[in-house]
N, CA and C atoms as an extended XYZ file, in Angstrom:
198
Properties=species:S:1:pos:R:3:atomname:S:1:resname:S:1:resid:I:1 pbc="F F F"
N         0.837       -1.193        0.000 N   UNK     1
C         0.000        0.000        0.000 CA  UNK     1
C         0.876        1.249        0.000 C   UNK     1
N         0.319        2.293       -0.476 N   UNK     2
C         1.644        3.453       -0.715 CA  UNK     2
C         0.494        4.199        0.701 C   UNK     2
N         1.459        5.381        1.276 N   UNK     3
C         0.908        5.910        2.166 CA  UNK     3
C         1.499        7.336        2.134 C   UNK     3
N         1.106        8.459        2.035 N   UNK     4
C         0.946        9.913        1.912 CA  UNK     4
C         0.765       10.571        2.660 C   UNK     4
N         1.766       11.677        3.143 N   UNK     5
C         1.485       12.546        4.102 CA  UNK     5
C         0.538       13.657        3.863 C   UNK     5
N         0.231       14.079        5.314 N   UNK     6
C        -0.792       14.918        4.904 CA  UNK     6
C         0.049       16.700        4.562 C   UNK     6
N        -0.181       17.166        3.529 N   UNK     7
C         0.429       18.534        3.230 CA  UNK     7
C         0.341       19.617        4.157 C   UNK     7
N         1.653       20.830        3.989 N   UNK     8
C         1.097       21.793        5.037 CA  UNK     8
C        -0.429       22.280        4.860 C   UNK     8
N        -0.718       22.195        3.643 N   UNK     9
C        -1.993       23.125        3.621 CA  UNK     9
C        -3.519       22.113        3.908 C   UNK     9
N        -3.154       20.965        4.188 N   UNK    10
C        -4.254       20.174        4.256 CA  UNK    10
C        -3.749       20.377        6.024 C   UNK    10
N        -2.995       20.243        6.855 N   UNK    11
C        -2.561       20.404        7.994 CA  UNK    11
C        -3.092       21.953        8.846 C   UNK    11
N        -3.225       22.883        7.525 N   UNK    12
C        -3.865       24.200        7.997 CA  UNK    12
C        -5.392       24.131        8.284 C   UNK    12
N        -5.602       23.460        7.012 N   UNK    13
C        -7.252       22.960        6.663 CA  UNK    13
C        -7.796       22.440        8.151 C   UNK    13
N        -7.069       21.569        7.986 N   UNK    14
C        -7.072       20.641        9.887 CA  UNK    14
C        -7.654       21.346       10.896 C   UNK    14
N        -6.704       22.013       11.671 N   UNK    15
C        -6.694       22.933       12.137 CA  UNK    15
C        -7.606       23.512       12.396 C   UNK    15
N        -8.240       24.360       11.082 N   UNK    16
C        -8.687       25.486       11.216 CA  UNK    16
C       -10.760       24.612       11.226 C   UNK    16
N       -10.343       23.599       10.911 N   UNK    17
C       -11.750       22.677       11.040 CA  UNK    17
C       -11.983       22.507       12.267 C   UNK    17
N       -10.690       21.933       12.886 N   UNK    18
C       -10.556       21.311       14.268 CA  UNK    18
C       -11.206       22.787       15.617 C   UNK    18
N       -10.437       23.940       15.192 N   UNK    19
C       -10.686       24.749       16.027 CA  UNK    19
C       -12.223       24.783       15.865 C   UNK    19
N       -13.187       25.169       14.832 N   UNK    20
C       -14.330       25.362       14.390 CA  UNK    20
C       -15.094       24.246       15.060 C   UNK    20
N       -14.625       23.312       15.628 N   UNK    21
C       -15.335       22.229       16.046 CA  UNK    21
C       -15.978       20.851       15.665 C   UNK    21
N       -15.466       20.873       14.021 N   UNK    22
C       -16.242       20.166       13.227 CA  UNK    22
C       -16.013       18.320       13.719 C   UNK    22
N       -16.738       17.958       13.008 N   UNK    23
C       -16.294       16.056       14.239 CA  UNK    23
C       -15.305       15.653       13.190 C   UNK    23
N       -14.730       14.797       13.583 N   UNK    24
C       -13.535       14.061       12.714 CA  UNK    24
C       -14.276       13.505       11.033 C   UNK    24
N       -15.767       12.698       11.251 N   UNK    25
C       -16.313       12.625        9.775 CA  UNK    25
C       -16.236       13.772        9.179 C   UNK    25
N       -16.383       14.985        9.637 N   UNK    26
C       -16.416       15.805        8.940 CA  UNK    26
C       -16.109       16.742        8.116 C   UNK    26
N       -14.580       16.740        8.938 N   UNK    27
C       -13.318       17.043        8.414 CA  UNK    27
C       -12.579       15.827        7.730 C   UNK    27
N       -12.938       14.565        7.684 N   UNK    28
C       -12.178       13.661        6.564 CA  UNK    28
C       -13.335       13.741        5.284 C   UNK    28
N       -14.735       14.306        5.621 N   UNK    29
C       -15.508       14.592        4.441 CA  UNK    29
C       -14.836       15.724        3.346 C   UNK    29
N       -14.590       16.875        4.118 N   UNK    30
C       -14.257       17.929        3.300 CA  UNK    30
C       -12.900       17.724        2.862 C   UNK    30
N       -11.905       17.073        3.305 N   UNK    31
C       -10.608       16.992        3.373 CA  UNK    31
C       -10.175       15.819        2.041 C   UNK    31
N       -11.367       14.777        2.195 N   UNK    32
C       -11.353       13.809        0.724 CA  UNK    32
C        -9.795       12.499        1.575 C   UNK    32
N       -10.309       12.426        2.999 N   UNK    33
C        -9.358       11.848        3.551 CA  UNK    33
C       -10.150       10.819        4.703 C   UNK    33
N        -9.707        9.717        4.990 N   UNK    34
C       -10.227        8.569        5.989 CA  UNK    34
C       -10.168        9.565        7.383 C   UNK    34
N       -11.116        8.755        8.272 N   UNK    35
C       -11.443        9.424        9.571 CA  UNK    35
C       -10.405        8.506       10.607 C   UNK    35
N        -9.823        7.759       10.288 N   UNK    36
C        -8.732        7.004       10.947 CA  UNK    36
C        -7.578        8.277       10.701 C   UNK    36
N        -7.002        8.812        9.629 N   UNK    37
C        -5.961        9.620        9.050 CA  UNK    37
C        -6.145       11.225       10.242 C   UNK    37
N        -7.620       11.179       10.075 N   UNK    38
C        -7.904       12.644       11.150 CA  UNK    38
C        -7.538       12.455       12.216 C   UNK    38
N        -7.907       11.535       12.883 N   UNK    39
C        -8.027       11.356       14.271 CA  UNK    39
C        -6.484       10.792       14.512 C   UNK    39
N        -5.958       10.502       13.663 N   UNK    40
C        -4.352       10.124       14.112 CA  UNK    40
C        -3.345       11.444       14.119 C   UNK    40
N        -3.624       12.112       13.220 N   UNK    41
C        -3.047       13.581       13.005 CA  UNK    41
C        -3.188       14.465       14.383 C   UNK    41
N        -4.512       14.332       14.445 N   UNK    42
C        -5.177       15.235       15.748 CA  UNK    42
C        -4.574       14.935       17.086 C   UNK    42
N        -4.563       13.628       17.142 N   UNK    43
C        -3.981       12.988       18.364 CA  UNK    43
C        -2.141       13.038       18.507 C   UNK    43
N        -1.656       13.108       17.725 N   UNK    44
C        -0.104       13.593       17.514 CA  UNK    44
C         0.297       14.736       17.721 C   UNK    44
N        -0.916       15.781       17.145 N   UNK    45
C        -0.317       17.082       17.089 CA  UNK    45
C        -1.488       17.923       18.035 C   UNK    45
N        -1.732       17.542       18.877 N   UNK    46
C        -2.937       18.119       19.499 CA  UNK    46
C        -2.307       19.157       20.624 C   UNK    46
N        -1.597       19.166       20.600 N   UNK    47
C        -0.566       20.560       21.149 CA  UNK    47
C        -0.542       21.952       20.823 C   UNK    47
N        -0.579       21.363       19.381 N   UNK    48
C        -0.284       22.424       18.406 CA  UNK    48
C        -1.685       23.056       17.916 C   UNK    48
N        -2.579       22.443       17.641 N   UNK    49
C        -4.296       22.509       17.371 CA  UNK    49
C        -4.568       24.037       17.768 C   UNK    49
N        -4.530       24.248       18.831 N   UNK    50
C        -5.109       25.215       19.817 CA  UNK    50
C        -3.915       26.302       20.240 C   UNK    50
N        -2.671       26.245       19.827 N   UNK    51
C        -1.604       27.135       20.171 CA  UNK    51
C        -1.049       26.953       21.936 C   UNK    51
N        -1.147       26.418       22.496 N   UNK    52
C        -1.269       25.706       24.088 CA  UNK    52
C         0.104       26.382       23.631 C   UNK    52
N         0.889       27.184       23.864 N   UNK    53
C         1.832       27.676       24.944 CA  UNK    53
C         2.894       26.404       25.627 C   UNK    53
N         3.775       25.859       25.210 N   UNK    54
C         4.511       24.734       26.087 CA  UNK    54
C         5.761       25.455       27.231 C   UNK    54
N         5.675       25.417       28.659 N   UNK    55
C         6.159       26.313       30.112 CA  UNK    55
C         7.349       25.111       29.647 C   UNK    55
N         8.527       25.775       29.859 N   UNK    56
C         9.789       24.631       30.089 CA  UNK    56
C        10.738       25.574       31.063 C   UNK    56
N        10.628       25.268       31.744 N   UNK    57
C        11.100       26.636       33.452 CA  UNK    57
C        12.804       26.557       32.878 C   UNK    57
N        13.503       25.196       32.517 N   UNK    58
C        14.808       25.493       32.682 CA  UNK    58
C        15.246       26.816       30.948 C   UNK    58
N        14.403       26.750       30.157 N   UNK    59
C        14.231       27.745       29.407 CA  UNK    59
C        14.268       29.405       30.203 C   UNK    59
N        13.194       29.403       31.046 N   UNK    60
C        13.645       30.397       31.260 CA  UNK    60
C        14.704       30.542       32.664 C   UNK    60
N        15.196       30.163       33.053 N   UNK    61
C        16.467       30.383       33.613 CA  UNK    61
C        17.807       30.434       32.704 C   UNK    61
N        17.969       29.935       31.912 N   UNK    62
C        18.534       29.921       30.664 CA  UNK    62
C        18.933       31.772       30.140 C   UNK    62
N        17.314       31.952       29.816 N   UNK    63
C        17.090       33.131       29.238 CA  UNK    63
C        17.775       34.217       30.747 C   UNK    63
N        17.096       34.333       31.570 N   UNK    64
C        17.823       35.277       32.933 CA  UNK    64
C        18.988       35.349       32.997 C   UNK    64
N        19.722       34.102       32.246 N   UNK    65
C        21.590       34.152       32.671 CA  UNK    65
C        21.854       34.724       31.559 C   UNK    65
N        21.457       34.628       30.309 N   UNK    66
C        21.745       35.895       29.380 CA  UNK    66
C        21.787       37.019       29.300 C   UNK    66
């Protein structure tokens, strides 16, 4: 089976579905992509989805000694 990543701009598409709320059928409807492919994407990058801010404290001590 050949297997294909999903593009930045189908990755924006994502996103911008995901924030909107749409259910995973719904976004593999518009997307022309399996609902297994959504929900694996979503679940990998679900960090990133929503902009969540990642705190890493020794970062900023790092930054203070500069």
């Amino acid at each position: 089976m050949n297997y294909t990543h999903l593009t930045i701009e189908e990755r924006s598409c994502l996103r911008i579905y995901y924030k909107k709320g749409f259910s995973y059928r719904k976004i593999a409807e518009l997307m022309g992509r399996s609902v297994s492919t959504i929900s694996r994407e979503i679940r990998r990058n679900c960090t990133h989805m929503y902009d969540i801010p990642t705190y890493y404290p020794q970062q900023k001590e790092q930054q203070d000694i500069t």
